[in-house]
C-alpha positions in Angstrom: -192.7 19.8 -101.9 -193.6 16.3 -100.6 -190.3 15.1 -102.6 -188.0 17.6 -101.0 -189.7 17.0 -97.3 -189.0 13.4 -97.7 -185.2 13.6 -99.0 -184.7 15.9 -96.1 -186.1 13.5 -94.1 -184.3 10.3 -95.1 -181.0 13.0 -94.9 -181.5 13.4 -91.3 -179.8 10.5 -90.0 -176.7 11.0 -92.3 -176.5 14.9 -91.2 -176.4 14.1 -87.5 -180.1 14.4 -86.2 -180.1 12.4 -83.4 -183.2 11.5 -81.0 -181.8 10.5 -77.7 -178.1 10.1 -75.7 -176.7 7.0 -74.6 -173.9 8.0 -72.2 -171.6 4.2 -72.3 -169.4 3.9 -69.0 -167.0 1.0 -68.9 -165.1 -0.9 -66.2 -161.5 -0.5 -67.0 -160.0 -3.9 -65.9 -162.7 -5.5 -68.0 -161.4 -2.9 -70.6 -157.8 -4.3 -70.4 -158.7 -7.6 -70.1 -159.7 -6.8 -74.5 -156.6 -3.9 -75.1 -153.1 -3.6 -73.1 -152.8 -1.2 -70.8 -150.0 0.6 -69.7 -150.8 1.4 -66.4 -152.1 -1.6 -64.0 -154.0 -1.9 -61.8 -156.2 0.3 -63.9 -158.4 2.8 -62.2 -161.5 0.8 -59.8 -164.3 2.7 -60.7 -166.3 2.5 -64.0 -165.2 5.7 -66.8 -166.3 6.9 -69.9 -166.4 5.4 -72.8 -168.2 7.8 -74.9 -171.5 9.7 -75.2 -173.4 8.8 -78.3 -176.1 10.4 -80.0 -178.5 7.7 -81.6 -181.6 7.9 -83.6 -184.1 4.8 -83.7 -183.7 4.0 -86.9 -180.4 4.3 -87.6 -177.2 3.7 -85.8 -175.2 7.7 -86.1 -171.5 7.9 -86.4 -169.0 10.4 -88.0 -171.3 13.0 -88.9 -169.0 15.6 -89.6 -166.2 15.7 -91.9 -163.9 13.5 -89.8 -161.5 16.5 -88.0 -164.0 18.8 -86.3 -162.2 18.4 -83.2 -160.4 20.9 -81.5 -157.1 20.5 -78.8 -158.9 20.9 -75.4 -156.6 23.9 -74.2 -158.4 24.2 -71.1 -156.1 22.5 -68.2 -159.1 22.2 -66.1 -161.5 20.5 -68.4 -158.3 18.4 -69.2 -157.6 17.6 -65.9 -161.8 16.6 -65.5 -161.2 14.4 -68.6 -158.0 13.0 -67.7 -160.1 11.6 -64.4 -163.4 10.7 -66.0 -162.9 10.2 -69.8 -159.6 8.7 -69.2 -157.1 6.9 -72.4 -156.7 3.6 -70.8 -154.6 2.3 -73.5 -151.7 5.5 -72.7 -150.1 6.5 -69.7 -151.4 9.7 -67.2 -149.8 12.6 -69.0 -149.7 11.7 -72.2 -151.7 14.9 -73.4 -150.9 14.3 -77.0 -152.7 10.6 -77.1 -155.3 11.5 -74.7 -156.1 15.1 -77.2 -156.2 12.1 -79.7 -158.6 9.9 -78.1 -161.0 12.6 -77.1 -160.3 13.9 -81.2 -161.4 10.3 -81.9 -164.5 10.3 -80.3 -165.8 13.6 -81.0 -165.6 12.8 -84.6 -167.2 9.7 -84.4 -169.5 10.4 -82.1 -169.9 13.9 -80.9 -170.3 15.4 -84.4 -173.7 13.9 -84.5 -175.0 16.3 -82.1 -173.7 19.2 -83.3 -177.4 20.3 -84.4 -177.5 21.2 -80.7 -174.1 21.0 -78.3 -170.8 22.3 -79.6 -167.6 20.6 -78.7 -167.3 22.2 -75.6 -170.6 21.6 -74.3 -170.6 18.1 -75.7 -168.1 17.1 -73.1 -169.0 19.3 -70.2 -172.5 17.3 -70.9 -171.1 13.5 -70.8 -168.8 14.5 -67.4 -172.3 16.4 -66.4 -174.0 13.2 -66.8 -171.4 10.6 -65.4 -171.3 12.4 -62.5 -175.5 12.2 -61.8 -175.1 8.9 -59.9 -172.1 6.9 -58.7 -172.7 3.9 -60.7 -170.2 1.2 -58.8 -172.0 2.6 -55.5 -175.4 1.7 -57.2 -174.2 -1.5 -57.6 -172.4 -2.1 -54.5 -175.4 -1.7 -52.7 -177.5 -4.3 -54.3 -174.7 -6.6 -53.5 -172.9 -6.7 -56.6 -169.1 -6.0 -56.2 -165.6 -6.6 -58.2 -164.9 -10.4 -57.8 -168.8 -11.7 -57.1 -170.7 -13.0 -59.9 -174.2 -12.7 -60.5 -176.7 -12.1 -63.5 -177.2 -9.7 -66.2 -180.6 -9.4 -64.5 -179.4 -8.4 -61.3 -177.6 -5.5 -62.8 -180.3 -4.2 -64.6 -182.4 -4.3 -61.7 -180.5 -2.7 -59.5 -179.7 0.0 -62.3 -183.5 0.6 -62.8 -183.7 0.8 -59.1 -182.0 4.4 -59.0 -183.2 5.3 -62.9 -186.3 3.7 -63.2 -185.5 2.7 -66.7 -183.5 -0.2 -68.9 -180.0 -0.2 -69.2 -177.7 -1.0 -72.0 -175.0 -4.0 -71.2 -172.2 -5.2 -72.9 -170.1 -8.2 -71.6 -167.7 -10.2 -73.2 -166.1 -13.7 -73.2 -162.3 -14.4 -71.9 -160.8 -17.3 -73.8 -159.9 -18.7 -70.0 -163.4 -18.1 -68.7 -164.9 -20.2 -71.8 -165.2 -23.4 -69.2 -167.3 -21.1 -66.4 -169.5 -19.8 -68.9 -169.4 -16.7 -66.4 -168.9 -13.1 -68.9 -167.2 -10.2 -68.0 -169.1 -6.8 -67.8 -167.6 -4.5 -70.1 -170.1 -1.8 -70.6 -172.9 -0.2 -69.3 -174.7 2.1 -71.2 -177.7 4.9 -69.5 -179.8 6.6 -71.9 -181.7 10.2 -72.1 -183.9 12.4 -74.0 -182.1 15.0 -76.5 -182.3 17.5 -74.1 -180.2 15.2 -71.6 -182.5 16.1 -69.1 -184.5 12.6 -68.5 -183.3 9.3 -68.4 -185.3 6.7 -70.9 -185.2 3.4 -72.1 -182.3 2.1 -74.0 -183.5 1.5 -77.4 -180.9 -0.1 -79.0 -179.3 -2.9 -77.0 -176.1 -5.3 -77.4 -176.6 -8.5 -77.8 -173.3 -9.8 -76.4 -175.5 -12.1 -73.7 -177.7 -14.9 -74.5 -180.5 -13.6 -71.9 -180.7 -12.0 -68.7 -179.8 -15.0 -66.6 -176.4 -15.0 -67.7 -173.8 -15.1 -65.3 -171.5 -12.2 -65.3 -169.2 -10.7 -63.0 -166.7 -7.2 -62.7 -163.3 -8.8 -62.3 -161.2 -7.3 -60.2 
């Protein structure tokens, strides 16, 4: 019994047990500034990237067999996606690549909760939980805006502010910004229980910035 309850238990990760959310939102012209995008200027609000279940241990991804999703053929989730989940790298209306992109990230990502949301309610869940706070709003009114730098720090802070708990951020270098030393924000990432219904510390955190001094700005 005790061999069985610990292969079951080292399985877990690998079938998709996951132990908390982190829903990622990215800023698009940061975004664009790594891919091309098609359509400039890209939208001025932050959109998501992806919700991803995580365990502690172990970083989850594809837990299913790789084409578990399913065309969206409701227009009105579409249209919800289209808005909040958008394919930055494709042009609005491009159905076929965004069906793709969701496809993409469901697989990779969403099949790892499937012990408890279903496709459907896996993406009514990450549009349920981007639209809980306006996160450029947050930031706008602890002063940060597109164009004015300031510090890792003073995002987290004013992120913990509104959710009393630690953010996840992700910035990256510009080959032109190497001389300024000043990183872009790319990604922010909010984290919650499994049940999605409180907000918690991030666990496991990028370490694209040296410490929470480092300058870093949302370019515009």
């Amino acid at each position: 019994m005790s061999v069985l309850f610990t292969l079951l238990f080292s399985l877990a990760p690998v079938l998709g047990y996951f132990e908390y959310l982190q829903l990622v939102l990215q800023w698009p012209t940061t975004f664009c500034h790594t891919k091309p995008c098609p359509t400039w200027p890209p939208p001025n609000n932050f959109t998501i990237h992806g919700l991803w279940p995580d365990s502690k241990g172990k970083m989850l991804n594809d837990c299913g067999s790789g084409d578990d999703y399913d065309d969206i053929p409701d227009a009105h989730m579409r249209k919800q996606l289209e808005s909040d989940w958008p394919n930055l790298t494709s042009r609005a209306g491009e159905i076929k690549k965004y069906q793709e992109f969701w496809g993409y990230e469901f697989n990779k990502h969403g099949t790892c909760s499937m012990d408890r949301y279903n496709q459907d309610q896996y993406f009514e869940l990450a549009l349920k939980l981007k639209n809980q706070f306006d996160l450029l709003n947050i930031l706008r009114n602890h002063g940060i805006i597109p164009g004015k730098t300031c510090t890792v720090k003073d995002v987290e802070d004013a992120i913990k502010a509104v959710t009393a708990h630690v953010p996840n951020l992700n910035c990256i270098v510009r080959s032109s910004q190497r001389s300024s030393h000043i990183m872009e924000l790319l990604e922010i990432g909010i984290c919650f229980d499994r049940e999605a219904t409180q907000m918690i510390d991030c666990r496991r955190r990028w370490k694209s910035h040296p410490d929470i001094n480092q300058p870093i700005t949302l370019p515009r």
